[in-house]
Each structure stands twice: as structure tokens, then as C-alpha cells.
C-alpha positions in Angstrom: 181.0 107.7 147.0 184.3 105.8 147.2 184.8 102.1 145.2 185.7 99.4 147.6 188.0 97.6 145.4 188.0 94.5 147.5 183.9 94.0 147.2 183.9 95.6 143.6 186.3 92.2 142.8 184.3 89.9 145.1 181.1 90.5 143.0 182.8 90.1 139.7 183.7 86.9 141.3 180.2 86.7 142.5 178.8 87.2 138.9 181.3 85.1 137.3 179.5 82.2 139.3 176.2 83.0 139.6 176.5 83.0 135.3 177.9 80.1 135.0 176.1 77.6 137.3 172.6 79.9 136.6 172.3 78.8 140.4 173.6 79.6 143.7 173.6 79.8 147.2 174.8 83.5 148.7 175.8 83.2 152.7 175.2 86.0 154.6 175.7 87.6 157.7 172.6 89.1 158.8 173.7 89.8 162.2 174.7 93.1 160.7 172.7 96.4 160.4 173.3 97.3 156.8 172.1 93.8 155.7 168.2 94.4 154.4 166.0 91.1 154.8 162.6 90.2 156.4 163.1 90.4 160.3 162.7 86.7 160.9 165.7 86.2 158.8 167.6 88.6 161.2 170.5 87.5 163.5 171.3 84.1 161.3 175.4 84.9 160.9 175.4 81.9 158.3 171.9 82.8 156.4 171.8 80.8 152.7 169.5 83.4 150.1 169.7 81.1 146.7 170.3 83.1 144.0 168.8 81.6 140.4 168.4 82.7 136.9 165.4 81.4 136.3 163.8 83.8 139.0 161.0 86.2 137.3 162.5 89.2 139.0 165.9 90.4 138.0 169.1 90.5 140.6 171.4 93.6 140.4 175.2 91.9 141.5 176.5 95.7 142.3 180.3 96.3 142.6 179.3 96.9 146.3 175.9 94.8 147.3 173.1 92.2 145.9 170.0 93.2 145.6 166.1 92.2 144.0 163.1 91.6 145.6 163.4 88.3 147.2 160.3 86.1 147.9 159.9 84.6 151.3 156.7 81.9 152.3 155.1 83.8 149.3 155.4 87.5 150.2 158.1 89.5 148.7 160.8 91.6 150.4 163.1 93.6 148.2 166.8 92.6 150.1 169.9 94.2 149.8 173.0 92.4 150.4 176.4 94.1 151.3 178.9 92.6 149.5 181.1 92.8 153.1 178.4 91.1 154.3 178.5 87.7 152.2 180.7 85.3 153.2 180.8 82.4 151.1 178.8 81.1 147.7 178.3 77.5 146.4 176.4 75.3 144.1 173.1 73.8 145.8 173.9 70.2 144.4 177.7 70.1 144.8 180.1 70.1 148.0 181.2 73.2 149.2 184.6 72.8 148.4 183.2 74.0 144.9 182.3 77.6 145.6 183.6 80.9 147.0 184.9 81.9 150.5 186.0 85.1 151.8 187.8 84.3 155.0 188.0 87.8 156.2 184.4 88.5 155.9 183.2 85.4 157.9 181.5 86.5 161.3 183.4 85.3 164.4 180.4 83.3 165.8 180.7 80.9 162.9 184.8 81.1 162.9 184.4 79.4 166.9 181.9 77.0 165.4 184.5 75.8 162.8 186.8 75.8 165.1 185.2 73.9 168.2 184.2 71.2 165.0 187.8 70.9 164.0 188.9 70.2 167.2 186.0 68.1 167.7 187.2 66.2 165.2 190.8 65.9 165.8 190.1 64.8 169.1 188.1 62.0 167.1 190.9 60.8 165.3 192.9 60.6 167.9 190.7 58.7 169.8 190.7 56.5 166.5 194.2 55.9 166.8 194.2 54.9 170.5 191.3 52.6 169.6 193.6 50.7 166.8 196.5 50.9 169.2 194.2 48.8 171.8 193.2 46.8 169.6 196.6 45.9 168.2 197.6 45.0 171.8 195.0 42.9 172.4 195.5 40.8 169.3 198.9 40.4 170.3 198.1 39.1 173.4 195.5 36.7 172.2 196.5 33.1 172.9 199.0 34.0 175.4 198.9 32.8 179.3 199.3 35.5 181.9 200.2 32.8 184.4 197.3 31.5 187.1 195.2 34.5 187.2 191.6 34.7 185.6 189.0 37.4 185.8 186.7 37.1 188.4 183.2 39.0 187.7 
């Protein structure tokens, strides 16, 4: 068996968070066969596991994959997480501008959501601007005549 050297420094990374918050969110693509988790957790490419030391049953962070036994709506599943699998990791309680992303290993359903949402919101500020443009016109115009014409409804 071969070490991935990429995923073997992604869990370092992994562990090296997880220690020092004591709790964590792990985002996972469970789209993807090799990803192990109860079947109604299948097919979410953006699935949030929380990961916390103060769980009762220890979690292995393996140079290559996550795994414990995982409790879901009280019935445990023992899950094992590919470390090409997880995506991103972040405190619960802070932004996620705090924690970890791997852009290569995020899906390409959730790249063309991103996406769509930042062009979503460019086209937001631009309406923005045009909105403070009009405006700005209008107040300039304010107390001016425009000669014998009035608005007829």
C-alpha cells in the first residue's frame, strides 16, 4: 500500500485542528463510493459529520481516511471517511473563513453552486450601483423645471 502524501499532510492538518478547537465540522463528499456512512446520508456532496473530543468513542485521523463509529438519530454506524473525500473543516461557532479548504477535492456540483452565487451576487452589486446612479440623477434633478410638461396618470 502506497502513502498519498497529499492526504497523509491534509490529516496532519486535520488533526492539528481537530486538537486544538476539541471541535469540528468535517465536509464531505458522500456522492462518492469509497465514502462509508448510513444510506440516507448518501449523495449529499457537501455532508457536515462534527467531529468532537468529548465523544465516548474514539476517532482514528489516518494519514489516508477518518474513521469511529458515528451515532446517527441514536443508532450507531461505524463511518470511514477518505481523506480525498473531505473537502473543507471549520469551527461550529465561528465563520468559515476560520477553517480548512481543499480546493481540489471540492465536488463540481458544489464548485457551480459557488459559482452561480458569486455571480448572483455580482450581478447584485451591480445592480446596487445603477440604483445609486438613479438616484443621484434624480436628486439632481429635483427642483428643476422640465418646461410645460407634467405626468399624466
Amino acid at each position: 500500500m502506497s502513502i498519498n502524501f497529499q492526504d497523509a499532510l491534509k490529516a496532519k492538518k486535520l488533526r492539528d485542528f481537530f486538537h486544538e478547537t476539541g471541535r469540528i465540522y468535517v465536509v464531505v463528499d458522500a456522492t462518492r463510493d469509497e465514502v462509508d456512512v448510513p444510506d440516507f446520508l448518501r449523495g449529499d456532496p457537501a455532508l457536515r459529520l462534527v467531529l468532537n473530543a468529548r465523544m465516548p468513542q474514539p476517532i482514528y485521523i489516518r494519514d489516508s481516511f477518518i474513521e469511529s463509529n458515528f451515532t446517527f438519530s441514536g443508532v450507531a454506524h461505524h463511518c470511514v471517511l477518505p481523506m480525498n473525500c473531505i473537502w473543507a473543516a471549520y469551527q461550529p461557532d465561528l465563520s468559515l473563513d476560520s477553517g480548512l479548504l481543499w480546493d481540489d477535492d471540492i465536488p463540481e456540483t458544489v464548485q457551480a453552486m459557488m459559482a452561480s452565487i458569486s455571480d448572483l451576487e455580482e450581478g447584485e452589486q451591480i445592480v446596487e450601483e445603477e440604483s445609486k446612479e438613479d438616484k443621484s440623477r434624480v436628486a439632481s434633478t429635483k427642483g428643476k423645471k422640465f418646461g410645460h410638461l407634467r405626468v399624466i396618470k
